[in-house]
C-alpha positions as CSV (number, residue, x, y, z in Angstrom):
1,X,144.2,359.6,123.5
2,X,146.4,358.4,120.8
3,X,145.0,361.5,118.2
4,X,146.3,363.7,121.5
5,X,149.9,362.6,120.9
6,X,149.8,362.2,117.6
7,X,148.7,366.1,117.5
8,X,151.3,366.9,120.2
9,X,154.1,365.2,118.3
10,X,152.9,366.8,114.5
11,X,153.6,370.0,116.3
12,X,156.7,369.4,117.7
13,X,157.4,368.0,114.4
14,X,156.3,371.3,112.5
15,X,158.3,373.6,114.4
16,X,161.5,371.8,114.2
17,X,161.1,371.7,110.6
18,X,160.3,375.4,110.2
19,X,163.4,376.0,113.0
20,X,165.4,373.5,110.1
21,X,164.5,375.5,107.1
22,X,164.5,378.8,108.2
23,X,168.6,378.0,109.2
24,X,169.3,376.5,106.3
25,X,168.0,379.1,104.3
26,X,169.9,382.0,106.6
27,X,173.3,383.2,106.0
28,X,174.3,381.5,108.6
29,X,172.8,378.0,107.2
30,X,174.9,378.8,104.2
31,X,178.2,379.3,106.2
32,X,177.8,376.4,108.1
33,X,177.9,374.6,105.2
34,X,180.4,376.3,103.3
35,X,182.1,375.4,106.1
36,X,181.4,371.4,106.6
37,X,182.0,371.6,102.2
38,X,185.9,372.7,103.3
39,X,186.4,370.3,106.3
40,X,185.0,367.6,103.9
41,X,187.4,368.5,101.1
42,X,190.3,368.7,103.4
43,X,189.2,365.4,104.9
44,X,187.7,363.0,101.9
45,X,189.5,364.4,98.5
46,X,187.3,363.3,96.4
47,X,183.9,362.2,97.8
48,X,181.3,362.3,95.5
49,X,178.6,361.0,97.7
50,X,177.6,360.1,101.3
51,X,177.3,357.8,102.9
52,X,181.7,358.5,102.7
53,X,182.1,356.5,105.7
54,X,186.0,357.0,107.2
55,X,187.1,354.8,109.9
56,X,190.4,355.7,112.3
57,X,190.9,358.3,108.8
58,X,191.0,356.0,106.5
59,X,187.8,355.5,104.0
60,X,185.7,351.8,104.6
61,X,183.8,351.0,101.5
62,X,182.8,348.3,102.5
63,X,181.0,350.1,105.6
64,X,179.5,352.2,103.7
65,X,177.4,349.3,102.0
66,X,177.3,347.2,105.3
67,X,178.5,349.4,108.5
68,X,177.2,347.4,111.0
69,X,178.6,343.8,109.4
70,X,182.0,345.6,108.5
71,X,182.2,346.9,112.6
72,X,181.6,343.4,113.7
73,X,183.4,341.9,111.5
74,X,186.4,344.3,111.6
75,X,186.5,346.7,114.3
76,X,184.8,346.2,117.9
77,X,186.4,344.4,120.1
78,X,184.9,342.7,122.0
79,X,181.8,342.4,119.9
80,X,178.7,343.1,121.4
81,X,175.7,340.6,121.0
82,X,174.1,342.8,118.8
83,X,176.7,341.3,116.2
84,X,174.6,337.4,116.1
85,X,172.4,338.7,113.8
86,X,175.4,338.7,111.2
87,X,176.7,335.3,112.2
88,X,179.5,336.6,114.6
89,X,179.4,335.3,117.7
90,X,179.5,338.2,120.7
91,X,182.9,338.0,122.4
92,X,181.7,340.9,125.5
93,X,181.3,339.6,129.1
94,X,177.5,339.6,130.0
C-alpha cells in the first residue's frame, strides 16, 4: 500500500518537474524572469542574494538569518503561540 503512494506521488512529482523545466526553459520562462530581475532591481537596489527579505519595504537582515524570531520578536501583534519556542510568550486570545 505504501509502494502504491509512493509510486502515485513519484509521478505527480515527475510531471510537475518536467511542467517546471519545460517553462523555465521557454521564452516565456525567460520573460518571466527578465521580468521578476526588473521588479527586483526597482524594488531591492542592490541584492546580491536571496533570502533579501523586505518587511513593510524596508530590508530586515536580521529576518533573513532568523525570520521567524525577528516576526515574533518585532512584528506580530499579538504573537501567536507558535512564538514560545523562541522564548516569547504568545500574547493572542485562545
Amino acid at each position: 500500500m505504501i509502494a502504491k503512494i509512493f509510486d502515485v506521488f513519484f509521478l505527480l512529482f515527475l510531471f510537475v518537474a518536467h511542467r517546471l523545466i519545460r517553462c523555465a526553459t521557454s521564452s516565456l520562462g525567460q520573460e518571466l524572469v527578465a521580468r521578476h530581475g526588473t521588479t527586483q532591481d526597482r524594488k531591492a537596489p542592490g541584492m546580491s542574494w536571496v533570502p533579501w527579505i523586505m518587511i513593510g519595504g524596508i530590508r530586515d537582515k536580521e529576518a533573513e538569518r532568523h525570520l521567524i524570531r525577528q516576526l515574533c520578536s518585532r512584528y506580530l501583534k499579538p504573537r501567536p503561540s507558535e512564538c514560545k519556542m523562541y522564548g516569547f510568550e504568545p500574547t493572542e486570545d485562545i
